[in-house]
N, C-alpha and C positions, 0 to 999 in steps of 0.2 A: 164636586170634589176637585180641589187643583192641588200642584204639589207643583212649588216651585225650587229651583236646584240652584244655589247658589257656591259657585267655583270659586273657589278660593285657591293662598298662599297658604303655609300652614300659619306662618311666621312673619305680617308684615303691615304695617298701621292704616295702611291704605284701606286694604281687605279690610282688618277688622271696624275699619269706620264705619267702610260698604255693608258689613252685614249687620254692626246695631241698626244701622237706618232703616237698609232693607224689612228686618223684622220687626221695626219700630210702627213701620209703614203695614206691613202684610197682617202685623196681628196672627201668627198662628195658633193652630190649637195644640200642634205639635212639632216637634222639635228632632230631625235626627243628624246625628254628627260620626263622620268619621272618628271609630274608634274600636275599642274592643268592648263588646258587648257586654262582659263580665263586669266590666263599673259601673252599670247603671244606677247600680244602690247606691253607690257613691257620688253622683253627679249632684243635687242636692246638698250636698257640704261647701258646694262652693259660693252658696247665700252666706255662711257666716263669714264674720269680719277678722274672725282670727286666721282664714285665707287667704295669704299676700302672695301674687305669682312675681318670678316664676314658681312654677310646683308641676309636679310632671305624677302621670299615674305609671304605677307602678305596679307591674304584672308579672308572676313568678308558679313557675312549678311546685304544688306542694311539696312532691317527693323528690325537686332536687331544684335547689335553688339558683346551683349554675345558670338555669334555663331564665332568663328571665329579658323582659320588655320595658323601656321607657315612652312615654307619651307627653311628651314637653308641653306648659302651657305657660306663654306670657302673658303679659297684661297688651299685646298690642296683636297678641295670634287670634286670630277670627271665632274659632272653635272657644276659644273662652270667652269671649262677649255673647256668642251663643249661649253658651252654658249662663252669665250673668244676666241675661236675657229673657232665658226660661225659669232661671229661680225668682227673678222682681216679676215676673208674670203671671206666677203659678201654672204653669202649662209641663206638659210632660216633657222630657230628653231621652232619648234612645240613642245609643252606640250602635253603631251600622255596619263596623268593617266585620274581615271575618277574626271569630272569636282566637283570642291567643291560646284558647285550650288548644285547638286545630295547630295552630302555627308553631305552638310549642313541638307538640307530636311529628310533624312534619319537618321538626327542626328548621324554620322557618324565622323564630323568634328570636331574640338576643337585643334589636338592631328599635324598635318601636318604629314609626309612622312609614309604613312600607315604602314610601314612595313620596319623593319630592313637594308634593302637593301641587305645583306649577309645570307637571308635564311629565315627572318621570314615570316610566311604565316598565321598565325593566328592561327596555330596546334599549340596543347600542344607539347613544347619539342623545342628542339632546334636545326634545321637540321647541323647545322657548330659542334656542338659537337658529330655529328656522323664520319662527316671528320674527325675533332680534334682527337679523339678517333682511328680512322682508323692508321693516321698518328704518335701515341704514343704520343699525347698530352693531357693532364687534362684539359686542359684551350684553352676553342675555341678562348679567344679574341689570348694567345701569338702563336695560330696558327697560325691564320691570319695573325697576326701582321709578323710573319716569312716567308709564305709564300709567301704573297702578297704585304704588304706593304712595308715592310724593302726590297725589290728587289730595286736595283738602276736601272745595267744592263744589266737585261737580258730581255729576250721576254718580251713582255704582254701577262698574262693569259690568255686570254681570251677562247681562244678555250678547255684547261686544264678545267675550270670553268664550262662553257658550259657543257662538258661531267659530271662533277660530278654531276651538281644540276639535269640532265635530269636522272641521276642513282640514288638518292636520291625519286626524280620526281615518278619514277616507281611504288612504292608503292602506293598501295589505300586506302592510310588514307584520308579520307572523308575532303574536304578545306572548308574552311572561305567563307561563302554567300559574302561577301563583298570583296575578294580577288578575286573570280569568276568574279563579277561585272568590277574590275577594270581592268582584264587582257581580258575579250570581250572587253571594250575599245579601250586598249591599240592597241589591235589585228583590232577594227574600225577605228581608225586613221591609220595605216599600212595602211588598204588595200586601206583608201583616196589618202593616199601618193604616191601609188604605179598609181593607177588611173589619176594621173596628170602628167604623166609620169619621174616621176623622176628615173635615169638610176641608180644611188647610193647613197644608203637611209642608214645611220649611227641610228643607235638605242641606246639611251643608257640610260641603265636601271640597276634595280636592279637586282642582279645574280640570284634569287629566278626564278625570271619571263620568263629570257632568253628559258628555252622549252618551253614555254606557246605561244609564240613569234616564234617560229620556222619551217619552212615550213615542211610539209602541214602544214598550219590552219584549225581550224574547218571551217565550213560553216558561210558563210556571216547571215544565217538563225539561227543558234543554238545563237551564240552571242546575235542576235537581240532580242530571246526570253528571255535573260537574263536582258537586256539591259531594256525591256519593260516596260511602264507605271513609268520610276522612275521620282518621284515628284522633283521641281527644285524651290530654289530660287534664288533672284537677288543675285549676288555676285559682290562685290569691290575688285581690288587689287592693290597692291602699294608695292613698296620696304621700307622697312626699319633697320636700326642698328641692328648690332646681337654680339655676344658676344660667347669666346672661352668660357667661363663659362656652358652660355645653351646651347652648344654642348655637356657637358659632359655628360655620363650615368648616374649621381649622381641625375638630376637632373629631371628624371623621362623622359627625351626625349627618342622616341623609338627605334629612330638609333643612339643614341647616341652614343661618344667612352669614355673610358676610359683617353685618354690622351691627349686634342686638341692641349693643347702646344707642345706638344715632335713632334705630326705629322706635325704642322707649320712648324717648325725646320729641320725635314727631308725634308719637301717640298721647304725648300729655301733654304737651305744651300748645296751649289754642293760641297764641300772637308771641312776636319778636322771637320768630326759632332760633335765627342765625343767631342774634345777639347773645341772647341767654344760652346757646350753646357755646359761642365763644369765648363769653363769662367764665362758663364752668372749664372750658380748655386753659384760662389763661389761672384760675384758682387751682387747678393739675401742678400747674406749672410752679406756681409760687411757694406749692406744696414742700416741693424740693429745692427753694430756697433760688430759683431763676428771676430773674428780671424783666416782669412781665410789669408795662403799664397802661393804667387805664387807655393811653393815648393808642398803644398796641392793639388793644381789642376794639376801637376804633375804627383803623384803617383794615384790620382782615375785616370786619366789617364789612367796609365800604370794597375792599377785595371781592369779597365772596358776593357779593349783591352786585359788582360788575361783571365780574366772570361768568354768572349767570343771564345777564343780559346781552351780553355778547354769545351767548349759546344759545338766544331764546327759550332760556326758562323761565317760568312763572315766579319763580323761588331759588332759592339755593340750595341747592343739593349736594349731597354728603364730598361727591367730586370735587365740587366749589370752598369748601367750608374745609376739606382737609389741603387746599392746593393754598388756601388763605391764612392756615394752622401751618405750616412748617414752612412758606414765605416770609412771615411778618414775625410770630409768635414764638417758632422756634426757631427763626434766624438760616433756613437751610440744612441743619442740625436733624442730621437719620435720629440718632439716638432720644433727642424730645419727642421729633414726632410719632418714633415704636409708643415711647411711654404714653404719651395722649393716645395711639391707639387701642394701647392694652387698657388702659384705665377708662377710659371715655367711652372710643368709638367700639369696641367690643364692650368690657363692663366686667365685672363680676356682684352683681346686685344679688346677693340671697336671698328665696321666696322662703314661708310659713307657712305650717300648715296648723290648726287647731288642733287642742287634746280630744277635742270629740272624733278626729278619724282614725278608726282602727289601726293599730300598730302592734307587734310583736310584744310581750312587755321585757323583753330584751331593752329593746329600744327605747319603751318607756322609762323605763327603769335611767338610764344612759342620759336623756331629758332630763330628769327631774335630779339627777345627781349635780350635771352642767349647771344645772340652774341654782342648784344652792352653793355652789361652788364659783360661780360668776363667770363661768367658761363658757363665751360663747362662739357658738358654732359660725366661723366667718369664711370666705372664700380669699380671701385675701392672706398672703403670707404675712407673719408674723412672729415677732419674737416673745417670749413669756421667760423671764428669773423668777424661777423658786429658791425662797429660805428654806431649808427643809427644819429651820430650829421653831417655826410658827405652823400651828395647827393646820392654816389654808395650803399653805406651802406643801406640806407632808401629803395634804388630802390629795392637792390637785396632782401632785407625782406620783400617786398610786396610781389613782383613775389613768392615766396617761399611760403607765406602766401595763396597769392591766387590759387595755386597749391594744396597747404591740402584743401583747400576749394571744388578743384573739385577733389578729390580724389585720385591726384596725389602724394603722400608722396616721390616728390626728396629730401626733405631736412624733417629732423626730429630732433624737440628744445632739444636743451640739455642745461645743467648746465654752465655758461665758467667755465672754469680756471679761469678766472681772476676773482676774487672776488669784487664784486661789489653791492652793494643797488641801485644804479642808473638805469636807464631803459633806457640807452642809449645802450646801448651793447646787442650784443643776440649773441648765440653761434650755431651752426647748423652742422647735420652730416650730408652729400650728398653722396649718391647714384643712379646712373642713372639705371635701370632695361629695357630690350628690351619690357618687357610687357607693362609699360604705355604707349607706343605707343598705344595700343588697348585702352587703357582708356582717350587717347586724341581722338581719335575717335568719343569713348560713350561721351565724353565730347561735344563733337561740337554740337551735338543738344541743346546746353544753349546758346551756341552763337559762333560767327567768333573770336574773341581777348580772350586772357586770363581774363582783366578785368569784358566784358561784360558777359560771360560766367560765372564769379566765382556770381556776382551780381545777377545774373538770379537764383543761386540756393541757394544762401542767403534767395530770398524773396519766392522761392519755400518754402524752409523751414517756413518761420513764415507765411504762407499761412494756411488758417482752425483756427484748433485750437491746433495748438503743446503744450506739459509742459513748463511751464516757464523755466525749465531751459535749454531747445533746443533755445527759443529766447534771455537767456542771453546768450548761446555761441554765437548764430546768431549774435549780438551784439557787441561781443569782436572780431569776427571774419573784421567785416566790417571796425572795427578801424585799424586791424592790418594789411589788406590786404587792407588799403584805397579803400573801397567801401563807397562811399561820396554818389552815386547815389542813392544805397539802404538802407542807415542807417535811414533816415528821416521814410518808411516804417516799419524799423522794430524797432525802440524804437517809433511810434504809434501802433505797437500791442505789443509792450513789459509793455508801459503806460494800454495798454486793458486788457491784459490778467493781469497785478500786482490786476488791481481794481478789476476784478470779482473774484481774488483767494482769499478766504476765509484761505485757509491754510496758518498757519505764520510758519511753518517749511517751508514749500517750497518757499515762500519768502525768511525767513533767507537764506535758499542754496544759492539764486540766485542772492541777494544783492555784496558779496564778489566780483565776477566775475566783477561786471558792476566796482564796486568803481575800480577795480586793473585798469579797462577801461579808467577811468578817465584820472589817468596818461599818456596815450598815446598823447594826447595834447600836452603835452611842449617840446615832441620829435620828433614826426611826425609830429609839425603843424596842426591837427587836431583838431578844434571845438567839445567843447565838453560840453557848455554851456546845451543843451537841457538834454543831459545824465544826468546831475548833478541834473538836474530837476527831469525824471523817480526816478533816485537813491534817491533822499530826500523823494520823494514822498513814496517810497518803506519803507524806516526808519520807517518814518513816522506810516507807519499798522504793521511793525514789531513793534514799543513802544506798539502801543494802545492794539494790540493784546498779547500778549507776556506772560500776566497775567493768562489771563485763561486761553489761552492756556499750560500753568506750573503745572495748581491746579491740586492737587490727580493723578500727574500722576507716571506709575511703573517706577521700575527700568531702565528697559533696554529705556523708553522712556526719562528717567532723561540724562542717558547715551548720547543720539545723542543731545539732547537742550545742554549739554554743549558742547558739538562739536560745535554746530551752533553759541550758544553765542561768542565761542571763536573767530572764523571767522569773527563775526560781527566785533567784540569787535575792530578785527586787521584792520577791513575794514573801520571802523569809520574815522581811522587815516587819510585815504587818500580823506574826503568827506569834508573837515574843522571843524573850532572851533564849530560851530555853532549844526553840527550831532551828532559832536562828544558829547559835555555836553546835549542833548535830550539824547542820548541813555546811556550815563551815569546819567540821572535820571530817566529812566525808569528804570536801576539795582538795582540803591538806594530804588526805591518804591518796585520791586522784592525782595529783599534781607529783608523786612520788612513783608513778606506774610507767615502767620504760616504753610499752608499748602505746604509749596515747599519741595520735597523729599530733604534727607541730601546731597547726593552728587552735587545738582543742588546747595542748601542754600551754601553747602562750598566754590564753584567754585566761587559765585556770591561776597562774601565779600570777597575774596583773590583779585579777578579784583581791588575793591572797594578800597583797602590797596592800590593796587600796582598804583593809579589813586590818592591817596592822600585824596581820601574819607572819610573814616576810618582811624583813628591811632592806634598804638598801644596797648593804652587802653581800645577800643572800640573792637577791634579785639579778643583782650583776652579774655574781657566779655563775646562775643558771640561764642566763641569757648569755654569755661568755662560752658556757660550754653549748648552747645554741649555734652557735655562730663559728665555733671552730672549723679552720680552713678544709677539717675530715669531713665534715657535715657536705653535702647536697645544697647547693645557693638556695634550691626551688622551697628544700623546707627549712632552712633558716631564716625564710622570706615568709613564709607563713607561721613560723612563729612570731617571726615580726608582727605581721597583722593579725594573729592573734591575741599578742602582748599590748599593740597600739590602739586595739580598739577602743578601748575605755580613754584617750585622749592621749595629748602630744605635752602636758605639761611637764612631764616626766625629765624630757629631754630638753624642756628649760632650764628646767634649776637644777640639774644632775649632769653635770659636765661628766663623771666618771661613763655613765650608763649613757651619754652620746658618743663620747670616744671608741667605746664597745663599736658601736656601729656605725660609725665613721671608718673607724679602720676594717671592719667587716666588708661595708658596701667598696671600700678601696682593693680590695682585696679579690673578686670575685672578677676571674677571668673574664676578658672583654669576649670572649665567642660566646660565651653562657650570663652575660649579664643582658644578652638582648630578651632569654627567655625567660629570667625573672624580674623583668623591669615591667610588664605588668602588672603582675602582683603590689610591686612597691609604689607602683601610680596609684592602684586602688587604694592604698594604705596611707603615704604621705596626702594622696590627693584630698581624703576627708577628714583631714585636720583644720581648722580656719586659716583664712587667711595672716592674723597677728602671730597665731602663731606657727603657721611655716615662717613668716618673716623672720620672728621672733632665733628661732631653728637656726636659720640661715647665720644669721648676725653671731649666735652662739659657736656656730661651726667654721668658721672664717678665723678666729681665735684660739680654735683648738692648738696652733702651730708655733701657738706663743707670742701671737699679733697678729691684725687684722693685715692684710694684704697691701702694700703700698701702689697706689693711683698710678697710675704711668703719665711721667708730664706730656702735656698735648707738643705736637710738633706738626712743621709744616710740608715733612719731606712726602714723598706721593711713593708706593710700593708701584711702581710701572708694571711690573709682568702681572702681581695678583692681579692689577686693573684693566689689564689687556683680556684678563681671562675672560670677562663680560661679556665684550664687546660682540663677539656671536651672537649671545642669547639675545641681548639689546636689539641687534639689528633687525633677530626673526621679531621680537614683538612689535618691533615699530614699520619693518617691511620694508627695510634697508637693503639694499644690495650692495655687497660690498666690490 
């Protein structure tokens, strides 16, 4: 009986060359791998063809799926040439580490592959930068990368390895409770293995581990006292999609690498690496429309094949190939070389998993909609325009819709390009992340289907007693993700909760939203009859209330009521003729109340003007008696800005109603125009440019003609120019 233990990277083309050959060679009859124990039934799925890695296993608490583990697998990580190894062999796989039920319970879990694979043990420090170090290197990852991974043809380390980490090993720096833990394990499953008589037993682990793992073992006994009393919960697991992206170290993974695209590349490419890599850098490039030529990918070529021979390596290595990529290719240029490294030398390649591995049927469900839909699940950002006046259009905006609904954010609303007033069109950026897998998970406890699930948490929310304005999103939510089932539900406690709020600020908030709702009707097909109802209803306590709610209130409370009005004001538009002239007489009766702060009174008769209310003459009136010399500058400054908000055209074409305030602003004592001249910065300042010019040009005129030039002369004002002459001397460090 031999059992040989092959150390590995978790993550790195070298290793998993070393281990098909190794086991190519060995022939075992069994197979064990760092992992969680609880997949075994799952190992086996990764013979069929409908399995493209990356694809990561995925380990969760039944009873609370916060809890849960990733186990990354590429196509160049060891452990999966393992795994493809034992299924073209027919030989058995065992998962070896300790089980995630433990690590869950122990809150140990979250994070998947405990430990570096290349040395980390939970110790402060880094044992590969001791090697690194030994071998004259600064940087453990391009040790590694030289040692082990960049090999094509020679041995498998393994035995090399063995011997270092068991010389490292020697030292008695005090390990990791939870390292101890998993390698009694490891060492428990061994001695099962060995028990059932298997004659040769393939171990393949992290290189850290390999003495731990090494005959002798401790006592069947010492392990067991470690192993002792650990608390277990239920665990699930299932394969799903992974991504060269969350392989990388950037991205807080613990074995992560530094470069998954480059190792892809070595791992599939058997001749002309540099080339064909610098092929696909310079087709990166051209991608976005740069000026990359054949003759380009040439010389980094010939670059990267020297720089390598000046370093004595065998080959070119990723150091070589990126110092020959933003020499030659990108010209010195940070900003090409980031993007060949986002797109290249990291990657975002999406793995698959078959419909024969157990899945949520949440998530089945989510699959097989995608798919008729032609939405596919991509790691890469992207834009997507929907018509929403064609079938697909409409379908793929629900699905979308009711995805943010369950917390799914694959697509996130954006602005189109195409400019548009219509509400036919939506604009959307999609990106697929391997995480929402877990949150399709958490999701499936709302239900089996995307629809019935998003529905379910619709009426979770307007359940109790939520803010009104969590039932108008609830609300705008159901229209847009056609939840027909649950909208009847929640605009009846949207109707409940309008009637008992006393508050008409919080009304005002909540109005806007619902009227934009309305619209969804003439696009979606959507019934929206009963909405129109809630919403009038709502107007309705916003008029009556609106009044007192206004009287003797401060500033900063003046401040948000014209936010609100404004909103309304815009929201009216979309509820018809009928809201619209109620809540235009409710501003009329407003706009006639002595007690309303200046900034609220200006906002309200500007509306008034711009609605045909108010003329002219009336306008000027009551900004004339605004502005009389009795009035306080401070608030006939904020009625200014509350009159100017709606825009400065006013006092283009209306020479009467800038004279008003021409002679106003000339008027206001210079000791108190210091502390209303911020106010009027904030007000003249957010008018455009043409027209403050515009302003200006008008105002210059008011006197009956524009100002005459003063002719140029050559005489010199001596005293004003003496007066300088100080200042000058300190800047320049003259002494006089």
């Amino acid at each position: 009986m031999t059992t040989h233990l092959l150390g590995i990277r978790h993550h790195g083309p070298g290793s998993a060359r070393a281990v098909a050959t190794r086991l190519a060679e060995l022939e075992p009859d069994v197979v064990l791998i760092e992992g969680p124990p609880e997949a075994d039934a799952l190992a086996g799925l990764t013979a069929d063809e409908g399995m493209r890695p990356p694809v990561a296993l995925l380990a969760y608490a039944a009873d609370d799926v916060s809890s849960a583990a990733f186990w990354p697998f590429a196509v160049f990580s060891p452990e999966w040439q393992a795994l493809r190894y034992a299924a073209a062999a027919g030989v058995p796989v065992r998962f070896c580490d300790l089980p995630a039920a433990h690590q869950f319970a122990l809150g140990d879990g979250g994070s998947g592959d405990g430990d570096s694979g290349d040395g980390g043990d939970g110790r402060s420090g880094d044992p590969l930068a001791e090697l690194a170090a030994a071998g004259g290197y600064d940087d453990p990852e391009r040790w590694w990368d030289d040692v082990v991974e960049s090999r094509r043809d020679s041995e498998p380390p393994f035995e090399v390895i063995a011997e270092a980490m068991t010389a490292l090993r020697e030292d008695k720096r005090p390990e990791n409770l939870h390292e101890r833990r998993r390698e009694a394990y490891m060492r428990t499953v061994l001695r099962k293995t060995r028990k059932e008589g298997f004659e040769r037993i393939a171990v393949v682990c992290g290189a850290w581990h390999v003495p731990a793992l090494a005959d002798p073992l401790p006592t069947a006994a010492a392990d067991q006292s470690v192993l002792k009393g650990l608390p277990k919960r239920k665990v699930v697991c299932t394969w799903v999609p992974w991504t060269h992206g969350r392989l990388a170290t950037g991205t807080g993974y613990g074995a992560g690498v530094r470069s998954p695209g480059w190792y892809h590349h070595l791992f599939t490419t058997a001749e002309d690496v540099t080339t064909r890599w610098l092929t696909r850098v310079a087709w990166v490039l051209r991608e976005e429309d740069l000026p990359v030529s054949t003759a380009h990918v040439i010389e980094a070529v010939r670059l990267a094949e020297t720089l390598a021979t000046l370093r004595g390596r065998s080959s070119a290595g990723l150091a070589e190939v990126d110092a020959a990529t933003r020499a030659v290719l990108c010209g010195g240029d940070d900003v090409q070389a980031d993007l060949v490294t986002r797109r290249l030398v990291v990657g975002e390649l999406l793995g698959e998993v078959p419909e024969t591995v157990p899945q949520a049927p949440l998530a089945a469900d989510l699959i097989a909609t995608a798919r008729r839909l032609r939405l596919k699940r991509e790691p890469e950002v992207r834009e997507l325009d929907l018509d929403l006046r064609t079938p697909g259009g409409v379908d793929r905006s629900r699905l979308l819709h009711r995805l943010r609904v369950l917390g799914i954010p694959w697509g996130a609303p954006e602005i189109s390009a195409t400019r548009s007033k219509g509400t036919f069109r939506e604009t959307w950026t999609l990106c697929w992340e391997p995480g929402y897998e877990v949150d399709l998970v958490a999701a499936a406890v709302h239900g089996t289907t995307v629809p019935s699930a998003a529905a379910t948490v619709v009426r979770e929310v307007v359940a109790g007693k939520p803010p009104l304005a969590d039932i108008t999103t609830a609300v705008e939510d159901c229209l847009l993700a056609d939840l027909g089932d649950a909208l009847p539900e929640v605009l009846t406690a949207l109707d409940t909760r309008a009637a008992a709020d006393a508050d008409v600020a919080r009304l005002m908030a909540a109005l806007p939203s619902l009227a934009r709702a309305t619209r969804y009707g003439d696009v979606r097909g959507t019934d929206t009859a009963r909405l129109r109802e809630v919403a009038d209803r709502m107007l309705t306590r916003v008029c009556a209330g609106l009044p007192p709610a206004t009287h003797g209130i401060d500033e900063e409370a003046a401040e948000r009521f014209c936010r609100l009005i404004d909103d309304v004001h815009e929201a009216t538009t979309l509820l018809g003729e009928a809201a619209r002239e109620r809540w235009l007489s409710a501003l009329s009766g407003l706009a006639g109340r002595d007690a309303l702060p200046p900034l609220l009174a200006g906002r309200v008769v500007r509306l008034l003007h711009d609605a045909d209310l108010l003329d002219g003459a009336e306008v000027e009136l009551r900004l004339g008696r605004a502005l009389t010399p009795g009035v306080e500058p401070a608030a006939g400054a904020a009625y200014v800005e509350g009159f100017f908000a709606g825009g400065a055209l006013l006092l283009v074409h209306d020479e009467r109603m800038l004279r008003v305030i021409d002679t106003w602003l000339g008027g206001i004592p210079p000791d108190v125009f210091t502390e209303v001249l911020p106010l009027l910065r904030r007000t003249f300042g957010a008018f455009a440019g043409p027209e403050k010019r515009a302003i200006g040009e008008r105002a210059a005129t008011l006197s009956g003609g524009a100002p005459k030039a003063k002719a140029p002369t050559d005489e010199v004002d001596e005293p004003r120019a003496e007066s300088v002459l100080p200042v000058l001397a300190t800047l320049l460090g003259v002494t006089s």
